[in-house]
ZADO-1210 file (C-alpha; in nm, 4 decimals, padded with zeros to 6 digits):
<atoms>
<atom x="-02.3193" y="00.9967" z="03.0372" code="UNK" pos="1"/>
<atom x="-02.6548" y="00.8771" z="03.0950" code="UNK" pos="2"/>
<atom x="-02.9541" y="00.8316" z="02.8293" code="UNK" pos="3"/>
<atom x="-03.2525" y="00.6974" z="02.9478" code="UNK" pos="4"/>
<atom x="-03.1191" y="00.5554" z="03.2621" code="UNK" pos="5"/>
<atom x="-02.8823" y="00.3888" z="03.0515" code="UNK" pos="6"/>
<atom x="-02.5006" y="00.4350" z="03.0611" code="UNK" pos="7"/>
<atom x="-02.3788" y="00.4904" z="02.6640" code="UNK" pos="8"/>
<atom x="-02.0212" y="00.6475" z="02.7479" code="UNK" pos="9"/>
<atom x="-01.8603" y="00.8930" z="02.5727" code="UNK" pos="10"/>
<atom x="-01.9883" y="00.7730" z="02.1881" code="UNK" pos="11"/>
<atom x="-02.2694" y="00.8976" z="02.0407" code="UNK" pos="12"/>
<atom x="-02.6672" y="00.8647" z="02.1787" code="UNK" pos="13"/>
<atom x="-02.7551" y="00.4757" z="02.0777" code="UNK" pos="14"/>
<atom x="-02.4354" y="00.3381" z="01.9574" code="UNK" pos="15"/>
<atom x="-02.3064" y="00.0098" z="02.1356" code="UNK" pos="16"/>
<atom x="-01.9655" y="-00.0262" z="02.2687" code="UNK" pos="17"/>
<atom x="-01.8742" y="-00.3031" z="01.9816" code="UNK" pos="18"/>
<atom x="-01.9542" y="-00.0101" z="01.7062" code="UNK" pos="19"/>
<atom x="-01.8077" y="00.2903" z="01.8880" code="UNK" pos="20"/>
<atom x="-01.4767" y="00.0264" z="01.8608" code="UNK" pos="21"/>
<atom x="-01.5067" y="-00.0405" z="01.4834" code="UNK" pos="22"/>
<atom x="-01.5723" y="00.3681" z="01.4011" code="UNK" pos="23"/>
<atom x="-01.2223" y="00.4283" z="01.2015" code="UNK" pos="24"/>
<atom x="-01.1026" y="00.7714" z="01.1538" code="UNK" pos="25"/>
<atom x="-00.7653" y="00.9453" z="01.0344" code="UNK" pos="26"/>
<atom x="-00.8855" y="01.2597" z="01.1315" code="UNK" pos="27"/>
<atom x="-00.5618" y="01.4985" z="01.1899" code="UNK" pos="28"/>
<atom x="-00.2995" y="01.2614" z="01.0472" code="UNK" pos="29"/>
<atom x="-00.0915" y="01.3419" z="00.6896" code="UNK" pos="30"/>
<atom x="-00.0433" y="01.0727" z="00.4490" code="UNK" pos="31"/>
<atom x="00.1644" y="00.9941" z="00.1780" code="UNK" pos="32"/>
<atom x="00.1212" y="00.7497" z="-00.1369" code="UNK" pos="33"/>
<atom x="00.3414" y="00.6394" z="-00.3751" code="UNK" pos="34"/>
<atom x="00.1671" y="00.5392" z="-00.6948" code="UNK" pos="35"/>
<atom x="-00.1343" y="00.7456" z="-00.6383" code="UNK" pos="36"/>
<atom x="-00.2311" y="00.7975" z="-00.9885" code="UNK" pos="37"/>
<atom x="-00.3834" y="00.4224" z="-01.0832" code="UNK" pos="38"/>
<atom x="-00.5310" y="00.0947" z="-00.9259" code="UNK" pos="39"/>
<atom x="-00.4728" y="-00.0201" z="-00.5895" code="UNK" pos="40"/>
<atom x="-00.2233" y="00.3298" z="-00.4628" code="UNK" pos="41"/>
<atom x="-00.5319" y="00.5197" z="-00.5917" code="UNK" pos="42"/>
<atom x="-00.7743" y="00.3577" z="-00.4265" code="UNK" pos="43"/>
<atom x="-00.5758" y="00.3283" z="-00.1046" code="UNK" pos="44"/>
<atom x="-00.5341" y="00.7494" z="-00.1745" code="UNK" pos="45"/>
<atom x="-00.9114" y="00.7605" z="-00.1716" code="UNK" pos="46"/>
<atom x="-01.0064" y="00.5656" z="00.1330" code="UNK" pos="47"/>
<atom x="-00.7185" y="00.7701" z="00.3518" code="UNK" pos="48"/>
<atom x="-00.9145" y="01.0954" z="00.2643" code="UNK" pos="49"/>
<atom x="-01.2732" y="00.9822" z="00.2971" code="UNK" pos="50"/>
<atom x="-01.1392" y="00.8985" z="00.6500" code="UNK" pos="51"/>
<atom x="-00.9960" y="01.2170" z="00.7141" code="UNK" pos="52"/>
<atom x="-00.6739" y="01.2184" z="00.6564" code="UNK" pos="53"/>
<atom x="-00.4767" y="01.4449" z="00.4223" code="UNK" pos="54"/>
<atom x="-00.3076" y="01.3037" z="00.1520" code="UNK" pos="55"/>
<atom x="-00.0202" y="01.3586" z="-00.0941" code="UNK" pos="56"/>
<atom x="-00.0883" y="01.2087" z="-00.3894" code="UNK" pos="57"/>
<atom x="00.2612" y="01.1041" z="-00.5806" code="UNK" pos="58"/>
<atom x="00.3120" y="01.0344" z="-00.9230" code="UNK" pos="59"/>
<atom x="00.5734" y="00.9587" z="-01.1804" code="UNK" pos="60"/>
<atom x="00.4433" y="01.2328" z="-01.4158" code="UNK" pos="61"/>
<atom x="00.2501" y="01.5218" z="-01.4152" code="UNK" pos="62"/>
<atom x="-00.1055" y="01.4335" z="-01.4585" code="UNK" pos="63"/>
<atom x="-00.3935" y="01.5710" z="-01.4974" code="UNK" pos="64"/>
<atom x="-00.6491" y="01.3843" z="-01.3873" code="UNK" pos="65"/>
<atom x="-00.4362" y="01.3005" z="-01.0558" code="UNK" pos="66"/>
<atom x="-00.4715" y="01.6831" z="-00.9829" code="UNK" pos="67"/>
<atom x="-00.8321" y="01.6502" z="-01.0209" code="UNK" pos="68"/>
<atom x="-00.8705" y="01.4014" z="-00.8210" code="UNK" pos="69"/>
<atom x="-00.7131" y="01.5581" z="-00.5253" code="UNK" pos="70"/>
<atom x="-00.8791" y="01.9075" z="-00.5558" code="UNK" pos="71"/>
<atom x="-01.2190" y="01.6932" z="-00.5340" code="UNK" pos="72"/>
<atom x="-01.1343" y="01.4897" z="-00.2574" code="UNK" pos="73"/>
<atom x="-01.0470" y="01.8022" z="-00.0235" code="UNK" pos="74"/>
<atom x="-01.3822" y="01.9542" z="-00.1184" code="UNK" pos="75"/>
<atom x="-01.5668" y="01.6494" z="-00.0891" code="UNK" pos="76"/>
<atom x="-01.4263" y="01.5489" z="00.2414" code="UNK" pos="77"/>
<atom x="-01.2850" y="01.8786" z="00.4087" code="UNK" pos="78"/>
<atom x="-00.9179" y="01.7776" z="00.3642" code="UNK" pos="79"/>
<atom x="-00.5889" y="01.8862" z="00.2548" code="UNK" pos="80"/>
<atom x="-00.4492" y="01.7225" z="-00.0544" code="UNK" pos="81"/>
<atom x="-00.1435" y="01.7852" z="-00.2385" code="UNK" pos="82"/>
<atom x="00.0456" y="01.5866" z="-00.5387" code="UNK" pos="83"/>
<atom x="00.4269" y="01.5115" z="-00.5694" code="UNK" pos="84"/>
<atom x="00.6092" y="01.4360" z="-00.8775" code="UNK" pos="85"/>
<atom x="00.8987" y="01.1543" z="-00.9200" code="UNK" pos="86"/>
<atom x="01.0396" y="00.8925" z="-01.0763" code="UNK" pos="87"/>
<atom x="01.1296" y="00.6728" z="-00.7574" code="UNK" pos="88"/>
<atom x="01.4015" y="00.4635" z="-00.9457" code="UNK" pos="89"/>
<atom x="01.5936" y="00.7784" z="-00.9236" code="UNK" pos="90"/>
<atom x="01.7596" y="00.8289" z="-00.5392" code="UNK" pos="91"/>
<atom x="01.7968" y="01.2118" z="-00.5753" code="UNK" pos="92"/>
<atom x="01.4196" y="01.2242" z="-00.7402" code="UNK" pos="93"/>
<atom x="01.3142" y="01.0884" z="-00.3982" code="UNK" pos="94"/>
<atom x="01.4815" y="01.3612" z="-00.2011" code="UNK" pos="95"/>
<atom x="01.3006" y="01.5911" z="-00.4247" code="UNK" pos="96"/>
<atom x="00.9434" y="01.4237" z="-00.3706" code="UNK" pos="97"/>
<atom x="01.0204" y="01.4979" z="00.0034" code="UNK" pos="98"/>
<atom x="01.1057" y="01.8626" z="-00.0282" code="UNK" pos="99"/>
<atom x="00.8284" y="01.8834" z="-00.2418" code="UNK" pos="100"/>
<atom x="00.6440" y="01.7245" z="00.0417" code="UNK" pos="101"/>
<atom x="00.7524" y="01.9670" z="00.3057" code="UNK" pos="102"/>
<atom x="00.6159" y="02.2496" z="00.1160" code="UNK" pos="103"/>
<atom x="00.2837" y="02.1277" z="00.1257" code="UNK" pos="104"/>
<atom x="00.2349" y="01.9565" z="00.4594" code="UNK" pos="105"/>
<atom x="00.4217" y="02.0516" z="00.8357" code="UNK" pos="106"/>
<atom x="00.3945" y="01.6753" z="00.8930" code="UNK" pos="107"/>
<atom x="00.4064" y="01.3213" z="00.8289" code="UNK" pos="108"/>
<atom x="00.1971" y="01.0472" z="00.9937" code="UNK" pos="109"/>
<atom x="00.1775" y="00.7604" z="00.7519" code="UNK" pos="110"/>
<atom x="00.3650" y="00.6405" z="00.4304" code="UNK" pos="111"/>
<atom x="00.2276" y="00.3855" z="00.1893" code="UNK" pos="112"/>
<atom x="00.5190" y="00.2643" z="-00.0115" code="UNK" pos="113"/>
<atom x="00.2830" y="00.1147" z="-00.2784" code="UNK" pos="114"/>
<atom x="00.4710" y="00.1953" z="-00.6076" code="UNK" pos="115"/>
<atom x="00.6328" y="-00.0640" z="-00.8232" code="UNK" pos="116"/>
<atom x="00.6207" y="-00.2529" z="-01.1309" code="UNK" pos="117"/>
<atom x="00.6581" y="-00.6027" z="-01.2827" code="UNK" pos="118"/>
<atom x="00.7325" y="-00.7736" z="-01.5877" code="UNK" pos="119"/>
<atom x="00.8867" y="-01.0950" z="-01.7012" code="UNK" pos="120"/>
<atom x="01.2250" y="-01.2106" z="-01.7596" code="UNK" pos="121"/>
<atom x="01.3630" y="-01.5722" z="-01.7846" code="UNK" pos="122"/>
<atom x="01.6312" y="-01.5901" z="-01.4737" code="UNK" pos="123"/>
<atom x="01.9435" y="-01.7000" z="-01.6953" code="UNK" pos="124"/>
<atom x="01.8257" y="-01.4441" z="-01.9828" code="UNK" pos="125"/>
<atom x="01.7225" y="-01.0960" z="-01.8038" code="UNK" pos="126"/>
<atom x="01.9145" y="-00.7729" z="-01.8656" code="UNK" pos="127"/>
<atom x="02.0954" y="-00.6354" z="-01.5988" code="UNK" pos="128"/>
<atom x="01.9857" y="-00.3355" z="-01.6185" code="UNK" pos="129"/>
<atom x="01.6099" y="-00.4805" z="-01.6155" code="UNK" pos="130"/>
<atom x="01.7162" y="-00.6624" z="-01.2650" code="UNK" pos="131"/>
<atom x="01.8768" y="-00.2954" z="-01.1787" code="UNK" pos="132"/>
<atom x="01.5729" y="-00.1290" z="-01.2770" code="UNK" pos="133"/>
<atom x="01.2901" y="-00.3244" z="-01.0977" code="UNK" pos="134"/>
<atom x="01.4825" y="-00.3064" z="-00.7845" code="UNK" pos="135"/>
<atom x="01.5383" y="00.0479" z="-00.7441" code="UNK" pos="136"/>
<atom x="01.1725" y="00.0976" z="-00.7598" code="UNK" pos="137"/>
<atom x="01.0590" y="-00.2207" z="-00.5513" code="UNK" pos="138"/>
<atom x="01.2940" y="-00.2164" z="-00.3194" code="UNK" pos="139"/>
<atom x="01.4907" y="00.0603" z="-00.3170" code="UNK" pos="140"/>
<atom x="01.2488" y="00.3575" z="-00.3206" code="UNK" pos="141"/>
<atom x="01.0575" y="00.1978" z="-00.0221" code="UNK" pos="142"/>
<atom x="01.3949" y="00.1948" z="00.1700" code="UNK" pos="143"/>
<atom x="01.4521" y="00.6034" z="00.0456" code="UNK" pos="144"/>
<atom x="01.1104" y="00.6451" z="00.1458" code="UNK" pos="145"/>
<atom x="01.0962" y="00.4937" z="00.4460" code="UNK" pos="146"/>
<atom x="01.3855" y="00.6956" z="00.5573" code="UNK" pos="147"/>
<atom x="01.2779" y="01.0427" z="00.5209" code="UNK" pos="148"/>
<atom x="00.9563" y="00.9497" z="00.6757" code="UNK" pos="149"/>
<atom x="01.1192" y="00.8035" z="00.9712" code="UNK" pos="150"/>
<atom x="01.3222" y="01.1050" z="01.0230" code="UNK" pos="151"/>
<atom x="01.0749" y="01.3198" z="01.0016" code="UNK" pos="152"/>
<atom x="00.8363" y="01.0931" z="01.2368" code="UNK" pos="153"/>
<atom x="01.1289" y="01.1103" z="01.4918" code="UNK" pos="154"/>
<atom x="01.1694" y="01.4351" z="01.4873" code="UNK" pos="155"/>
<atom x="00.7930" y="01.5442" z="01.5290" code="UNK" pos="156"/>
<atom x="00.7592" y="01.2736" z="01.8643" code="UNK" pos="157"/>
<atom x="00.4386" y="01.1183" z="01.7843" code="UNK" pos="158"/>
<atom x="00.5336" y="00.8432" z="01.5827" code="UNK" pos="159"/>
<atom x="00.3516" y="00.6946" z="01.2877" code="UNK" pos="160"/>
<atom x="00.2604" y="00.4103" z="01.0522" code="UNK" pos="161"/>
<atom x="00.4621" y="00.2760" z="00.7477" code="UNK" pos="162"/>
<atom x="00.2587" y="00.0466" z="00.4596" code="UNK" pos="163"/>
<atom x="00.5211" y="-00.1354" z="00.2583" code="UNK" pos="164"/>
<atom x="00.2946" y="-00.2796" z="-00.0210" code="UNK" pos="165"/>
<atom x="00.4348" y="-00.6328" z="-00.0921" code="UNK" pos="166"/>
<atom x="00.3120" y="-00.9030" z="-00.2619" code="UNK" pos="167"/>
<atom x="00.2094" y="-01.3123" z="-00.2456" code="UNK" pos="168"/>
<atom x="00.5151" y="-01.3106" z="-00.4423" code="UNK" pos="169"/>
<atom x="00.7016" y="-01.1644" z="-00.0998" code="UNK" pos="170"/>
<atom x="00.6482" y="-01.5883" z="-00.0315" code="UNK" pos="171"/>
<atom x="00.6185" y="-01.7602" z="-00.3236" code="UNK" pos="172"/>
<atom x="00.7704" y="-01.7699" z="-00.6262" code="UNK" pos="173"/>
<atom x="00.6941" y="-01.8611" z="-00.9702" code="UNK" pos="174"/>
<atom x="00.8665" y="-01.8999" z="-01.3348" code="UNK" pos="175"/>
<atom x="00.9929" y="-01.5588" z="-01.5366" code="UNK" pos="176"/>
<atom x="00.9294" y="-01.3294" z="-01.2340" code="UNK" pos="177"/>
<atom x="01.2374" y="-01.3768" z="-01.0167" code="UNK" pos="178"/>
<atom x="01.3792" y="-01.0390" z="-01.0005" code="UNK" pos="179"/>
<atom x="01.0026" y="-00.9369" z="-00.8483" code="UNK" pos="180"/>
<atom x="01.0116" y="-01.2121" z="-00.6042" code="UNK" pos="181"/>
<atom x="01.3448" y="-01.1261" z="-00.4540" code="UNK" pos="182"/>
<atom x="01.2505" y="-00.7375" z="-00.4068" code="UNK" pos="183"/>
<atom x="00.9635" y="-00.8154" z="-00.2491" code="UNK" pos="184"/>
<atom x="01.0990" y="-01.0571" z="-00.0251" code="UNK" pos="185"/>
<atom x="01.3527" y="-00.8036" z="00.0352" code="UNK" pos="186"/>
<atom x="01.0952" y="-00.5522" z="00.1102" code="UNK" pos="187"/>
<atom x="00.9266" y="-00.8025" z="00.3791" code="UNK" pos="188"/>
<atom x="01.2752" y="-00.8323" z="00.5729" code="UNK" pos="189"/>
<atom x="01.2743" y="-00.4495" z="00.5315" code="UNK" pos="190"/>
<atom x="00.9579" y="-00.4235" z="00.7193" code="UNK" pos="191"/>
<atom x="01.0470" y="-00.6449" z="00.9878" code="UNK" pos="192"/>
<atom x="01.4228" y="-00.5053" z="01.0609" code="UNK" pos="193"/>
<atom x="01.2059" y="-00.1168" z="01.0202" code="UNK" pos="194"/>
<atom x="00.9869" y="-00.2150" z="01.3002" code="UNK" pos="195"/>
<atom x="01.2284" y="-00.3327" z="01.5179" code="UNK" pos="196"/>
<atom x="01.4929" y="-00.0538" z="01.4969" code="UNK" pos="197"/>
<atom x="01.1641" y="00.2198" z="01.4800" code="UNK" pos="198"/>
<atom x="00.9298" y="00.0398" z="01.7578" code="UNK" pos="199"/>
<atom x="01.0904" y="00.2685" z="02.0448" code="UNK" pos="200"/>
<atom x="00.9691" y="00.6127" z="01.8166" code="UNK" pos="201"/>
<atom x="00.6285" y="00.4684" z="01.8268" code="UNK" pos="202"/>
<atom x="00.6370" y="00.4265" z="01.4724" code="UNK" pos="203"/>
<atom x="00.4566" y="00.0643" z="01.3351" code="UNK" pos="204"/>
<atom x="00.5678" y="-00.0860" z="00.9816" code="UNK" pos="205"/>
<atom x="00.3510" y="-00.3304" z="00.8230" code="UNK" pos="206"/>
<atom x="00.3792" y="-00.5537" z="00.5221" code="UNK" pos="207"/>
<atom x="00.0531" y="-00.5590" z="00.2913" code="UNK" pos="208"/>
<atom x="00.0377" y="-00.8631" z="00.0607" code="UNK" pos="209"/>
<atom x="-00.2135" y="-00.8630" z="-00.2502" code="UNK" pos="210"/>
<atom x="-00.2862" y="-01.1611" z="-00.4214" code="UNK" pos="211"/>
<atom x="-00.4858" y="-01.1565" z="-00.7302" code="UNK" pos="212"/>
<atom x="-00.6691" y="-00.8410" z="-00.7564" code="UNK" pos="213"/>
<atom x="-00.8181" y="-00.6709" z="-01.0155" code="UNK" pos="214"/>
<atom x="-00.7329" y="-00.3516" z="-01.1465" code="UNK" pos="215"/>
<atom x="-00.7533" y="-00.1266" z="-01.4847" code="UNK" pos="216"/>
<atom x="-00.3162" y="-00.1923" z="-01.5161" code="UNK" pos="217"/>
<atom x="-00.3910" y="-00.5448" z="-01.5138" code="UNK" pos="218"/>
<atom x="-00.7366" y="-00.5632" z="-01.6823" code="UNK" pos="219"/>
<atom x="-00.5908" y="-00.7355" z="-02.0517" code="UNK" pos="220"/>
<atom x="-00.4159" y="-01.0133" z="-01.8329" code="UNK" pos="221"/>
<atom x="-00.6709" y="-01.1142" z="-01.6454" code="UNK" pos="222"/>
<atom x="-00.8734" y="-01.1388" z="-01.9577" code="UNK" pos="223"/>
<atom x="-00.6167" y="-01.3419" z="-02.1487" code="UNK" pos="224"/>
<atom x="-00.5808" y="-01.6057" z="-01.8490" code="UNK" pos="225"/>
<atom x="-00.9587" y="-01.5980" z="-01.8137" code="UNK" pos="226"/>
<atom x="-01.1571" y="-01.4456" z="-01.5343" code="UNK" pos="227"/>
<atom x="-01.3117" y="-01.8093" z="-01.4200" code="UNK" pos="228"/>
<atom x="-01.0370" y="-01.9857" z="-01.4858" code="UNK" pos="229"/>
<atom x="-00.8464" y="-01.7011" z="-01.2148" code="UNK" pos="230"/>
<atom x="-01.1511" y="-01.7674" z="-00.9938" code="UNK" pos="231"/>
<atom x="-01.0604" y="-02.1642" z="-01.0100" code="UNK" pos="232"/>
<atom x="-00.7400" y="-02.1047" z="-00.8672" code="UNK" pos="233"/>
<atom x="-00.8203" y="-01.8988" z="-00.5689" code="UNK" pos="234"/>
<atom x="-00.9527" y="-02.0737" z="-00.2524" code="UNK" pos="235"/>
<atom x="-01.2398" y="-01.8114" z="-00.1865" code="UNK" pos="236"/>
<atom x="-01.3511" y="-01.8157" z="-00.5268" code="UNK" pos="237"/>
<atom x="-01.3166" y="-01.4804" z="-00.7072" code="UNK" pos="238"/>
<atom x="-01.0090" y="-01.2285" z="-00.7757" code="UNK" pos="239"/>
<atom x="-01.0032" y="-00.8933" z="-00.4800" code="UNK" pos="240"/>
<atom x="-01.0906" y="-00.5733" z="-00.6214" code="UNK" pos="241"/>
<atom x="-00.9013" y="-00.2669" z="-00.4985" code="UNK" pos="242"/>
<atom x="-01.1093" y="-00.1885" z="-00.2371" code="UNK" pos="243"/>
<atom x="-01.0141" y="-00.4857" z="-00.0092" code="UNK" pos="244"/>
<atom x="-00.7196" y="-00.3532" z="-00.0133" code="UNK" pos="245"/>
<atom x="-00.7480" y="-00.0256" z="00.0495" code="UNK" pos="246"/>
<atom x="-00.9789" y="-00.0994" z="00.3442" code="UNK" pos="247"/>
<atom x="-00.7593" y="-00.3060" z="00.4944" code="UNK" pos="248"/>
<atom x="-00.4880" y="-00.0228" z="00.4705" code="UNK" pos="249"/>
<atom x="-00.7649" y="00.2466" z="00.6466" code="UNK" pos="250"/>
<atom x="-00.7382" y="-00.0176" z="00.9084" code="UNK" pos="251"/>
<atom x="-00.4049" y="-00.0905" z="00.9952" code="UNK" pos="252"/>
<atom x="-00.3330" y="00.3100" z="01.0254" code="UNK" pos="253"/>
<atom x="-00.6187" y="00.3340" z="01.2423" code="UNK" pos="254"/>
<atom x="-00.5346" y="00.3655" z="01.6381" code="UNK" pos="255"/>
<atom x="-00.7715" y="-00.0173" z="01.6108" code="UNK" pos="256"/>
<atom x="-00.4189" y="-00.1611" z="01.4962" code="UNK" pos="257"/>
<atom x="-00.2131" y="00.0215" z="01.7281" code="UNK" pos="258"/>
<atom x="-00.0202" y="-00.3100" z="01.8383" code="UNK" pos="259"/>
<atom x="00.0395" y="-00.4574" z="01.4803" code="UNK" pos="260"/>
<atom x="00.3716" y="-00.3896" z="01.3730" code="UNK" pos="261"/>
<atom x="00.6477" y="-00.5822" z="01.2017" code="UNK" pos="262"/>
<atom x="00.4223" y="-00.8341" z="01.0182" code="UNK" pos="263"/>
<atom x="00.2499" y="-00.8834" z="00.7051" code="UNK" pos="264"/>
<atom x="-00.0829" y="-00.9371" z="00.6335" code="UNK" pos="265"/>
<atom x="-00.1928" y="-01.1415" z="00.3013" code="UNK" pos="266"/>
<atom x="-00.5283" y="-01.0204" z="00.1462" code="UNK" pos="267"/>
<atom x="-00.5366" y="-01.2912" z="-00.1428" code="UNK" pos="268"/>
<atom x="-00.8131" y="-01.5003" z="-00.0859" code="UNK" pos="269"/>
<atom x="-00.5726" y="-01.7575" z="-00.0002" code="UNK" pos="270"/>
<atom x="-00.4293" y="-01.8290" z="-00.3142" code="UNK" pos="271"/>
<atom x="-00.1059" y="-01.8064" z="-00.2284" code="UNK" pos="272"/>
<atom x="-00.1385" y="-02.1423" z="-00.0831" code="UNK" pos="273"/>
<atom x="-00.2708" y="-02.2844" z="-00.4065" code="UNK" pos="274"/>
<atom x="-00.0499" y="-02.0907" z="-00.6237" code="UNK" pos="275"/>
<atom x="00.1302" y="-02.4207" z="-00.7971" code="UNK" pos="276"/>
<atom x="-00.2352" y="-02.4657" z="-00.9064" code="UNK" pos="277"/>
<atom x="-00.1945" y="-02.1806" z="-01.1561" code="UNK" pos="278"/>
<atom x="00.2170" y="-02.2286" z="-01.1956" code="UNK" pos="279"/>
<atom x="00.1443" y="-02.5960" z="-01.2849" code="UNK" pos="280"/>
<atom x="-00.1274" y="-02.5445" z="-01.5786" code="UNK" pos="281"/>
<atom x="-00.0019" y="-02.6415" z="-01.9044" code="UNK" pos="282"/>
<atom x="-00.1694" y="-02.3810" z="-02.1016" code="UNK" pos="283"/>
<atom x="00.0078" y="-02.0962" z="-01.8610" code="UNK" pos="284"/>
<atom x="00.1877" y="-01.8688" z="-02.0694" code="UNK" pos="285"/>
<atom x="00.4124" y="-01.6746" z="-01.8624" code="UNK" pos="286"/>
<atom x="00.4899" y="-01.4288" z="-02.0884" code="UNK" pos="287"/>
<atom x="00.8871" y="-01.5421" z="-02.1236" code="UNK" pos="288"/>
</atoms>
């Protein structure tokens, strides 16, 4: 196509090639997120729709104001949205989530296995059934997950894109959190062996790493370690907010990161590579 006496290609009237490359849309596909309702799964939710895709909000309970949300986010951007109910540390409750699923949608395109929890345990004195508990839901549940969206990915031929939502923690570890530490580094083998055996059904799995990044669950935290003295510790100089995140997750289910698969990307503001900085202040109360 011509304009001017200028060839602009198939993208609209005036834009460049470099900008017709960087325009991101999900236009068509179905996603699901676990852990919808709150920080970083709600703003990953968000920035899936307001690129077109529809999206299944999950939740652990019935809530109100997740409901809400979806019914204005498929006026607002001319979407389908849906919300699933379960309590992912329960195998059977994630069989449910996917019938529920199937009701609502004919297909699945992406998965965000974002849900999870942590708290803080001295190795030699934590519960088993605290280890037991924080693995079923950071480990396990992504596996569950994982599996019925594989099948169903299979089975519809056009392959698809699974976020496993890790952590710095994934690499590093640090006093009273071990139990976390292991799942996640569990869940970053998962993504690599997922990609592997998957790669042939066209379907990509990607670890996503947070570091430090501020959210409403973790608001009192932040404040009782102190907001500059968080800053100190990480390279770039400030904690994420949920939005570099999520942005980074409208990216990597984009058709722009159609050859990224079986890797993990780390969106900390490199402070994983300064963590014994914070590990090694005196004043650092782990909670244990």
């Amino acid at each position: 196509m011509a304009v001017d006496g200028r060839r602009v290609g198939p993208w609209r009237h005036g834009q460049s090639f470099r900008e017709k490359q960087m325009e991101i849309t999900l236009k068509g596909r179905t996603a699901l997120v676990t852990g919808a309702n709150r920080g970083i799964g709600a703003h990953m939710a968000e920035s899936l729709a307001r690129a077109g895709a529809n999206v299944a909000f999950h939740t652990r309970k019935p809530r109100d104001e997740v409901n809400e949300t979806a019914e204005r986010l498929a006026r607002e951007c001319g979407i389908k949205t849906g919300v699933v109910v379960a309590d992912l540390s329960d195998p059977q409750a994630v069989d449910d989530m996917f019938e529920q699923f199937d009701d609502q949608f004919d297909q699945i395109d992406i998965l965000i296995n974002n849900a999870g929890f942590e708290n803080a345990h001295a190795l030699e004195d934590m519960p088993r059934e605290d280890w037991q508990a924080l693995m079923n839901v950071n480990l396990n549940a992504p596996f569950y997950c994982s599996q019925h969206a594989a099948r169903r990915m299979k089975k519809a031929g056009q392959g698809g894109v699974i976020i496993n939502v890790q952590s710095i923690h994934d690499e590093v570890v640090r006093k009273g959190v071990a139990h976390y530490s292991v799942a996640k580094a569990g869940l970053k083998t998962l993504t690599r062996a997922a990609a592997v055996e998957w790669g042939e059904y066209g379907i990509r799995v990607v670890g996503l790493s947070p570091g430090a990044i501020s959210t409403d669950i973790n608001q009192e935290d932040n404040e009782r370690l102190g907001i500059d003295n968080m800053n100190s510790w990480i390279p770039l100089g400030f904690i994420g907010e949920t939005k570099d995140v999520a942005g980074v997750t409208v990216f990597l289910c984009s058709e722009q990161a159609r050859y990224i698969t079986g890797t993990t990307l780390y969106v900390d503001g490199a402070f994983m590579h300064n963590v014994m900085r914070y590990d090694m202040r005196p004043d650092h109360d782990l909670g244990v």
